[in-house]
C-alpha positions as CSV (number, residue, x, y, z in Angstrom):
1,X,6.5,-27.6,6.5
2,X,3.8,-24.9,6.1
3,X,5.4,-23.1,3.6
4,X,5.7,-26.2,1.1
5,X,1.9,-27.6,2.2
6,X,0.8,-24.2,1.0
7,X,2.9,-23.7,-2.5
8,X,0.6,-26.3,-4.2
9,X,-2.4,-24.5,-3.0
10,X,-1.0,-21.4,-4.2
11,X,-0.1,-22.9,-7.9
12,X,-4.1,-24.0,-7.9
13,X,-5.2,-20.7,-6.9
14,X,-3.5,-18.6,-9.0
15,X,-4.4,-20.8,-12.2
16,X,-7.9,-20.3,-10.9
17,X,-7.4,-16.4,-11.2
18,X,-5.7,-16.7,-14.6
19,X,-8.3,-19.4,-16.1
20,X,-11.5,-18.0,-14.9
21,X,-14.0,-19.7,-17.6
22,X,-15.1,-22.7,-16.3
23,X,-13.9,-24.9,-19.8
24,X,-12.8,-28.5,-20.9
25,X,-9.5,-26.3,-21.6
26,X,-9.0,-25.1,-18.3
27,X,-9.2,-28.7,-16.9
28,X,-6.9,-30.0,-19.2
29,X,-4.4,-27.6,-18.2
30,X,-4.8,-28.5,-14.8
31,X,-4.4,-31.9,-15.4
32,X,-1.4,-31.7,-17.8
33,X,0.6,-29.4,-15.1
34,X,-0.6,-32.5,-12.4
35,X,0.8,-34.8,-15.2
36,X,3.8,-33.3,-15.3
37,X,4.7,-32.5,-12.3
38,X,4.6,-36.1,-11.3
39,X,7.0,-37.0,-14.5
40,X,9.3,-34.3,-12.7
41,X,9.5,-36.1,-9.1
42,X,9.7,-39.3,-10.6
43,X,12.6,-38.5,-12.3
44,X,14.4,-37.6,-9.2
45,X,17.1,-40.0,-8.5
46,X,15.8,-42.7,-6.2
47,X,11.9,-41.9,-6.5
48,X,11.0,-44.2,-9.0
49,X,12.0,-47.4,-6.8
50,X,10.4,-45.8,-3.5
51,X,7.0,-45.1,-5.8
52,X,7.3,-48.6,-7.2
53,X,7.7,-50.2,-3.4
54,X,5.3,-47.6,-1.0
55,X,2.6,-47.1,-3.8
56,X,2.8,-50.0,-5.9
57,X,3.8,-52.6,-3.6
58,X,6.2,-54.1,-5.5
59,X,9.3,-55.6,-5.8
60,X,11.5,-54.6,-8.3
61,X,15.0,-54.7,-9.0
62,X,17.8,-53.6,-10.9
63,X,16.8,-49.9,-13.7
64,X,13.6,-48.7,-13.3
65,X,12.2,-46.5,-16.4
66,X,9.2,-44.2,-16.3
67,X,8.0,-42.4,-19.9
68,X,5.2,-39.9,-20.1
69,X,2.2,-39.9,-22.7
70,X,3.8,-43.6,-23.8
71,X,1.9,-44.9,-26.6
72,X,0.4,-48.3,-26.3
73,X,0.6,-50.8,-29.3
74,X,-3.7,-50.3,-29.9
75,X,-2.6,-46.6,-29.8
76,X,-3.6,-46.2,-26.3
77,X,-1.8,-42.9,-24.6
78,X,-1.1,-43.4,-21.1
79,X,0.0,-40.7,-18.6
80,X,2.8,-42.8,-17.2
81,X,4.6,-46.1,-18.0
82,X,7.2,-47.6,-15.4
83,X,9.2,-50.4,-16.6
84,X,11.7,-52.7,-15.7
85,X,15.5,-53.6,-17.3
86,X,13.7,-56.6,-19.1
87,X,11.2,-53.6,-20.7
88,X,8.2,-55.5,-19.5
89,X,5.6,-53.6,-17.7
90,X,5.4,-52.6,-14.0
91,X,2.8,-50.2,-13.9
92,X,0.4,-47.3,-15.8
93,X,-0.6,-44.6,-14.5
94,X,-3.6,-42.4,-15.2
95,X,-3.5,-38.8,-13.7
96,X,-7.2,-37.4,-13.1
97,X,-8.3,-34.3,-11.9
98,X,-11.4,-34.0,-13.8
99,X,-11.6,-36.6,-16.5
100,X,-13.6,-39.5,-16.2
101,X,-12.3,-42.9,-16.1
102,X,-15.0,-46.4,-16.8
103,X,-14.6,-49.9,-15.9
104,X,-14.7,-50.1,-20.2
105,X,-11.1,-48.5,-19.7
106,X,-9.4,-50.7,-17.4
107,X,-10.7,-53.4,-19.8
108,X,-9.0,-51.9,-23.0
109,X,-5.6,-51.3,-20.8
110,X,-6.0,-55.3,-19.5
111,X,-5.6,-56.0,-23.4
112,X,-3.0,-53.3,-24.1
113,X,-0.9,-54.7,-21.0
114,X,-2.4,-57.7,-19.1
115,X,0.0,-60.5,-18.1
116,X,-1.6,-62.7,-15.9
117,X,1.5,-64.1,-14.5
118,X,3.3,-60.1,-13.5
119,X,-0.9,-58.6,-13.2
120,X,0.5,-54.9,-13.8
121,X,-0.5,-52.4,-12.3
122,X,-3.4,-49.9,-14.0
123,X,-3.1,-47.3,-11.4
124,X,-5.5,-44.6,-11.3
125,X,-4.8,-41.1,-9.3
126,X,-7.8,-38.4,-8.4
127,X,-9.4,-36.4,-6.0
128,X,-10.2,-37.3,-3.0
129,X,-13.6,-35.5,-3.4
130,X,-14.0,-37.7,-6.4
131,X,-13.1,-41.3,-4.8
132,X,-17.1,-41.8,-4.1
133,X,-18.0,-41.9,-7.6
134,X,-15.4,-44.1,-9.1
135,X,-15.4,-46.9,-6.5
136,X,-16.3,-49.3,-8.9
137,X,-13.4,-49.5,-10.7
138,X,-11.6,-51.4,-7.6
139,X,-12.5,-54.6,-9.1
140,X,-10.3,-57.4,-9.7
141,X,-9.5,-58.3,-13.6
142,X,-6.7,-61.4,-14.2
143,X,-4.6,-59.5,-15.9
144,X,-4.5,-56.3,-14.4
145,X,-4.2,-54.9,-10.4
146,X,-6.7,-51.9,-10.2
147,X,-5.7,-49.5,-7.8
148,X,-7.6,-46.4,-7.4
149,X,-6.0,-44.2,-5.3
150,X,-6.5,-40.0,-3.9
151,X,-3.5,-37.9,-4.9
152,X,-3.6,-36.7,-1.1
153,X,-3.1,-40.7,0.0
154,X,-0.2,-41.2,-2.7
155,X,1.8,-37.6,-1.7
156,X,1.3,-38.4,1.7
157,X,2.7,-41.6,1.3
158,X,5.5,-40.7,-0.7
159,X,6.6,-37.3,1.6
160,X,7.2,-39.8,4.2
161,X,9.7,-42.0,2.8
162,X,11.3,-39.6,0.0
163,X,13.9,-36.9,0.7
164,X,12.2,-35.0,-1.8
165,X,9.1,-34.4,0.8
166,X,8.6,-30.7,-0.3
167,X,8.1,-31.6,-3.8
168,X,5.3,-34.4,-3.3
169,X,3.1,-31.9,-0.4
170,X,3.6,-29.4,-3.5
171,X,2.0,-31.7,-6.2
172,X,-0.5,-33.4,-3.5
173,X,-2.0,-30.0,-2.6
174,X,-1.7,-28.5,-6.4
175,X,-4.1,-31.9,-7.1
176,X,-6.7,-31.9,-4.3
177,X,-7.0,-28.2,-4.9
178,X,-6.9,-27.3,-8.5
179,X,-10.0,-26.1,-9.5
180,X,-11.4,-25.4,-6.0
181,X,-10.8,-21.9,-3.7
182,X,-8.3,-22.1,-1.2
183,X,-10.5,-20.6,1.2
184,X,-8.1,-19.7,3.7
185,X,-9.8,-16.4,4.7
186,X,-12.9,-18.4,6.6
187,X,-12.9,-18.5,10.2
188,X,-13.5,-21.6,12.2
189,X,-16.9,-23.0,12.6
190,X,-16.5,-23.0,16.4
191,X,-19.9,-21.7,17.7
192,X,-21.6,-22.8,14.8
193,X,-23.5,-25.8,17.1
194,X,-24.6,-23.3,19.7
195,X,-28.5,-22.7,20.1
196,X,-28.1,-19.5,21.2
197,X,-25.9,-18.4,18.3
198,X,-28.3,-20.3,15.8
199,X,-31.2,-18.1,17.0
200,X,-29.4,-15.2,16.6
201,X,-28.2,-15.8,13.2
202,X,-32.3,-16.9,12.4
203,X,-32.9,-13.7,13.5
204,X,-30.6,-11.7,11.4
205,X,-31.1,-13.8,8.2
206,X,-35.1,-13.4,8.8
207,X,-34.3,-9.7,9.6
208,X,-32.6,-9.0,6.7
209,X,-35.4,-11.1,4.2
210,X,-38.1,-8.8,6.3
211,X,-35.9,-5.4,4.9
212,X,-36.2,-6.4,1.7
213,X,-39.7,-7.7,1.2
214,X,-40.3,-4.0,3.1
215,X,-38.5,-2.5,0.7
216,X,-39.8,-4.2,-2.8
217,X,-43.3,-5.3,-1.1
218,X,-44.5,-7.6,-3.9
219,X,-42.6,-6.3,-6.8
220,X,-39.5,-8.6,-6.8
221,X,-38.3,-12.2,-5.3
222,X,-37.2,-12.3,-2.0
223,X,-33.0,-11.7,-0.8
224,X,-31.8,-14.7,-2.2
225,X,-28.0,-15.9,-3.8
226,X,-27.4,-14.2,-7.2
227,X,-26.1,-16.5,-9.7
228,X,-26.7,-14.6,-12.9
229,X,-24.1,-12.7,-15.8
230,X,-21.2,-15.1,-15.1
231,X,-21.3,-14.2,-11.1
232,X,-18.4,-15.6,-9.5
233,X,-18.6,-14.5,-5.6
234,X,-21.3,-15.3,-2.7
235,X,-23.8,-12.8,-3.4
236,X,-26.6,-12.6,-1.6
237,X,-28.7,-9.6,-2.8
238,X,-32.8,-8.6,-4.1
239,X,-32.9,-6.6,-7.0
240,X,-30.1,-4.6,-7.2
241,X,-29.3,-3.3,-11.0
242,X,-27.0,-0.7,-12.7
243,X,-29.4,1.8,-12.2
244,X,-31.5,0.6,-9.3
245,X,-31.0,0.8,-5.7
246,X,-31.5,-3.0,-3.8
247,X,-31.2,-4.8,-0.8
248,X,-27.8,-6.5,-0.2
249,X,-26.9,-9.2,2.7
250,X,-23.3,-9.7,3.1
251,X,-21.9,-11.9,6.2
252,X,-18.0,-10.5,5.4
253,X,-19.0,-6.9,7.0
254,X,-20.1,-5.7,9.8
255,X,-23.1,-3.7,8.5
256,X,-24.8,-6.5,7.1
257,X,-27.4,-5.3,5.8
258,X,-27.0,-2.8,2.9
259,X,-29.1,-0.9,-0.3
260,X,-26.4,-0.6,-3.1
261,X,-26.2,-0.3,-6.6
262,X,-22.9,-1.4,-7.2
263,X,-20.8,-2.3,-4.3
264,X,-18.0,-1.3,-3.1
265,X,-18.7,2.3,-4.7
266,X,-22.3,3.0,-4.4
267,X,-23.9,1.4,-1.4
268,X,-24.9,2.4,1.9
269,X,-25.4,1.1,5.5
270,X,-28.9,0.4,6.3
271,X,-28.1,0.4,9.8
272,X,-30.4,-2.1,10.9
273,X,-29.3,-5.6,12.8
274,X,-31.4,-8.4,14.2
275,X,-35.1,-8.2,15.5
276,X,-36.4,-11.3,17.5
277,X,-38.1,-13.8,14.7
278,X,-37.5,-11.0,12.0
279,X,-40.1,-8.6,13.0
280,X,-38.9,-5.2,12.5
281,X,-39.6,-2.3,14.5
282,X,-41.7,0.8,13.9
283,X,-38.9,2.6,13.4
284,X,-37.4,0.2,11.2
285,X,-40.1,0.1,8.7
286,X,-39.8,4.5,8.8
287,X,-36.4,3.9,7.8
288,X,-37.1,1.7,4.6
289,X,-39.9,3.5,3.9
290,X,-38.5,6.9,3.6
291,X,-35.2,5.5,2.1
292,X,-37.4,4.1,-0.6
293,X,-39.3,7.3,-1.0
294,X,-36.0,9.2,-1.4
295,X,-34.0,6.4,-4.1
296,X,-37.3,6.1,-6.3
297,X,-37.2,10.3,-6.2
298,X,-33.7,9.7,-7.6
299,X,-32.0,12.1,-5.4
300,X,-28.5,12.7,-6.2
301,X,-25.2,11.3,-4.3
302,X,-25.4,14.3,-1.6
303,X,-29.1,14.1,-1.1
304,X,-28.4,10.3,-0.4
305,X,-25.6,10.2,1.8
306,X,-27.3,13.3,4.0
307,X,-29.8,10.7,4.5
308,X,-27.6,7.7,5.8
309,X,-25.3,10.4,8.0
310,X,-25.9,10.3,11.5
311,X,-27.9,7.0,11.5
312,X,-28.1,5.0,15.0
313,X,-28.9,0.9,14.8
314,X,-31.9,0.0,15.1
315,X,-32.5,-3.8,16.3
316,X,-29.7,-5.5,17.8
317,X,-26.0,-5.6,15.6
318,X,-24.7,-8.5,14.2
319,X,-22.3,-9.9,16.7
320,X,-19.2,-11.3,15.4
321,X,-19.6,-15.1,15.8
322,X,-22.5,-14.5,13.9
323,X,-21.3,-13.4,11.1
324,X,-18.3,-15.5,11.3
325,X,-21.0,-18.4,11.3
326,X,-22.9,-17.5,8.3
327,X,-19.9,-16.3,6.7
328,X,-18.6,-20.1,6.7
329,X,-22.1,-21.5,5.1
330,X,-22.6,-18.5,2.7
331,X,-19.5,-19.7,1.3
332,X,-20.9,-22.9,0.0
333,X,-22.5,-21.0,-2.5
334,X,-20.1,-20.1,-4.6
335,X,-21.1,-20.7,-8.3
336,X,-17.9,-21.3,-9.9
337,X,-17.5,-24.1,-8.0
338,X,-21.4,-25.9,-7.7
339,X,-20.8,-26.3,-11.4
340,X,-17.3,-26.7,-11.6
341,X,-14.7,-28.9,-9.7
342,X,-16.7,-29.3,-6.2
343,X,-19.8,-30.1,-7.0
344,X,-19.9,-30.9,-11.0
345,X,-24.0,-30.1,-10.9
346,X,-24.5,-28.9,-14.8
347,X,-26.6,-25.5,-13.6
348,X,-27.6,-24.1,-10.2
349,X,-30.5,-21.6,-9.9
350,X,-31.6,-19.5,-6.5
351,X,-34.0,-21.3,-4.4
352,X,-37.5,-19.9,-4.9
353,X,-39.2,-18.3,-2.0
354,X,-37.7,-16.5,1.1
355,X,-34.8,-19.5,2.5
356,X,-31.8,-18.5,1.5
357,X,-30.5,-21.4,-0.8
358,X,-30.0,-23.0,-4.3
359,X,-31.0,-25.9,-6.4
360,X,-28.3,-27.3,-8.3
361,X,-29.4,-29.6,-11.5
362,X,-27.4,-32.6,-13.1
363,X,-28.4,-33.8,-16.5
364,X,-26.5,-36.6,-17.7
365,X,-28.1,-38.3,-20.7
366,X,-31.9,-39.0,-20.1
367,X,-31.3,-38.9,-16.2
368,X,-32.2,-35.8,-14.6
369,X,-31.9,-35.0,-10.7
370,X,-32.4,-31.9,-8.6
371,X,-31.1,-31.5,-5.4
372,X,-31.5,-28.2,-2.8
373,X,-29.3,-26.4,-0.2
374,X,-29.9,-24.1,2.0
375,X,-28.8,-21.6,4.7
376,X,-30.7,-22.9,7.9
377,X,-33.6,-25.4,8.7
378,X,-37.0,-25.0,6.7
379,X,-39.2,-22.6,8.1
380,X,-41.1,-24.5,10.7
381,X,-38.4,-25.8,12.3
382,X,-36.0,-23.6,14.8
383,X,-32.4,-22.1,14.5
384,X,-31.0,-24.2,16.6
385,X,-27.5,-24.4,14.7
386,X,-26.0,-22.5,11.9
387,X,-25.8,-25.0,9.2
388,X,-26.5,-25.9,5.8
389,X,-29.4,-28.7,5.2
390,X,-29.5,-30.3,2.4
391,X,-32.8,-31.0,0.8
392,X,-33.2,-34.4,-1.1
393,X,-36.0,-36.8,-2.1
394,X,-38.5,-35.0,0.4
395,X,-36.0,-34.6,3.4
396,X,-33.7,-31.6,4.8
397,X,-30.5,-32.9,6.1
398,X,-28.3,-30.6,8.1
399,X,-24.1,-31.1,7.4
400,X,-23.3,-29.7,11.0
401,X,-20.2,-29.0,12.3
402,X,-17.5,-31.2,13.7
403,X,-15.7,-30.4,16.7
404,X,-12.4,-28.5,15.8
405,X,-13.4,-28.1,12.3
406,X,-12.0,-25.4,10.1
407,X,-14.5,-23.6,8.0
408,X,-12.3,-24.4,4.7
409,X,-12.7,-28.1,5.9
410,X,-16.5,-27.9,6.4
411,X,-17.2,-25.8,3.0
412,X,-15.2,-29.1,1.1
413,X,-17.3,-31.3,3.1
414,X,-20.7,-30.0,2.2
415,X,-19.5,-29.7,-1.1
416,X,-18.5,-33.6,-1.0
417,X,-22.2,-34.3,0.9
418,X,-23.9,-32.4,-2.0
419,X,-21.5,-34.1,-4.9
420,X,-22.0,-37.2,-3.2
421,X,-26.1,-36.6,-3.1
422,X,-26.4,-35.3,-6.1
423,X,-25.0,-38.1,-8.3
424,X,-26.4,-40.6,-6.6
């Protein structure tokens, strides 16, 4: 059962490593391999009559026919026609991934195939994530029945009835996931409500924003997400150029906390963890100090890594639930996907000042709205979780943990939260 669950994942993934511009292309390849793969099960003796009695809810007997791209007699294209022996029409389908879909449309296909005595069916498949925002084209026309229904809801329906079960979990998961990261690397978020693991992971995140401000004083922003030159990882990082040495946080090691150039070849352990409410030590400020003295002087590779050899931590080190826990939120933030699939926002920018976060910006005609996320509760409020808020029309709202959630499931749920927020 696993295996086949995870072959539709993998097809989305891997076009996600082949396609990796963001363009109206790349989503019409996704939806055209969605399109056709559902022409492909269909045609699989026996499917069409399950489809037209699990999904559709209706009764039909006798030869059931299902064309692709059929053209209507306006000249409509639909995805997918099923008719009956007498030719008249069951059912259209429209397969969406990313394409919008207006109460307008279901009006034009009402003209193209109404019959208010059969009401055909104008079904409409998309994302889960993207159910919220086309609710309101469940309402009821004469001639038409609107359904609007998640490809998860449909595959799962059909894998339970069809001997072809493998082949609908394959096309369910390919649909819910094209376009997003599999994100099966995450750990759980177990730990992530614990007060005593949200002060420690305050501690580090201040910690590491205290490093950097010692290192840089005044003369750049604070660490914050990177989402410049076409970046397309979780990178949280302050200043760090081609030539120039920075300050780089990153949850997925052990270190931490890190001056690098270009990692993974030319970075080094800072060796400094957590200090209660960020303060650094005596000895931690030395440490920036002369490592800033000693990358300005531009000492060459040896000089440099004489310098890191040797060095003991200073402050307490990152404990693995920790990291685990801020590796689930930092996650959020991937860029690819607050503009792309997950989110849809039109830009996202860092958040300005020292929280870790980002504003992400939709424009859609004259309408503008900004909405903000971040990596733990504003600043006068305590790290009594790891979480991220979400910061909307004057109010921080943490997405916190459910019991026994996976951290893929709560990355896709803040994402949902945010998409949800945002186009409101």
């Amino acid at each position: 059962m696993e295996l086949n669950v995870s072959a539709g994942v993998m097809m989305a993934d891997a076009m996600g490593s082949v396609y990796r511009s963001w363009s109206d292309a790349t989503k019409r390849r996704y939806e055209a391999l969605a399109q056709h793969q559902l022409g492909f099960v269909l045609r699989q003796q026996g499917e069409l009559a399950l489809f037209v009695r699990y999904v559709l809810k209706r009764r039909a007997s006798g030869w059931l026919t299902v064309s692709e791209e059929r053209l209507s007699s306006s000249g409509r294209r639909f995805d997918h026609e099923i008719s009956d022996a007498q030719d008249h029409v069951i059912a259209v389908i429209e397969d969406k991934i990313f394409a919008g879909f207006s109460p307008g449309q279901i009006e034009a296909y009402a003209n193209d195939i109404g019959d208010a005595n059969r009401r055909p069916v104008v079904l409409v498949l998309l994302p889960e994530h993207r159910k919220p925002s086309l609710s309101e084209l469940r309402r009821v026309t004469p001639k038409v029945e609107v359904k609007v229904e998640s490809w998860k809801a449909v595959c799962t329906t059909m894998a339970a009835v069809s001997p072809n079960e493998h082949l609908w979990r394959t096309l369910g998961d390919f649909a819910e996931q094209a376009g997003l990261p599999s994100l099966q690397d995450l750990p759980s978020t177990e730990g992530m409500n614990d007060s005593d693991l949200g002060r420690d992971a305050g501690d580090l995140v201040r910690s590491a924003q205290a490093v950097a401000k010692q290192y840089w004083g005044n003369e750049r922003s604070p660490l914050n997400f990177s989402f410049h030159g076409g970046n397309q990882r979780v990178w949280i990082q302050s200043g760090m150029t081609s030539s120039n040495y920075g300050v780089e946080l990153d949850f997925e090691s052990s270190h931490c906390i890190y001056v690098a150039k270009n990692r993974p070849s030319d970075w080094y352990a800072m060796m400094i963890g957590q200090f209660r409410g960020g303060i650094l030590s005596r000895q931690a400020v030395d440490r920036i100090e002369r490592w800033r003295r000693s990358a300005a002087s531009k000492y060459p590779t040896r000089e440099l890594d004489r310098f890191f050899e040797g060095l003991r931590w200073l402050g307490t080190r990152p404990d693995q639930y920790t990291s685990e826990a801020l590796r689930v939120t930092a996650a959020v933030f991937q860029p690819r996907y607050l503009t792309g699939a997950a989110v849809e926002a039109t830009r996202v920018r860092s958040a300005r000042g020292s929280r870790l976060g980002a504003v992400l910006t939709l424009e859609a005609g004259n309408r503008k709205r900004e909405v903000s996320a971040f990596i733990g509760p504003p600043h006068d409020e305590d790290w009594d979780r790891v979480a991220v808020y979400i910061s909307a029309d004057w109010k921080d709202t943490p997405v916190t943990a459910l019991r026994s959630e996976s951290g893929p499931d709560y990355v896709r749920r803040v994402w949902s939260k945010l998409r949800t927020v945002l186009h409101e």
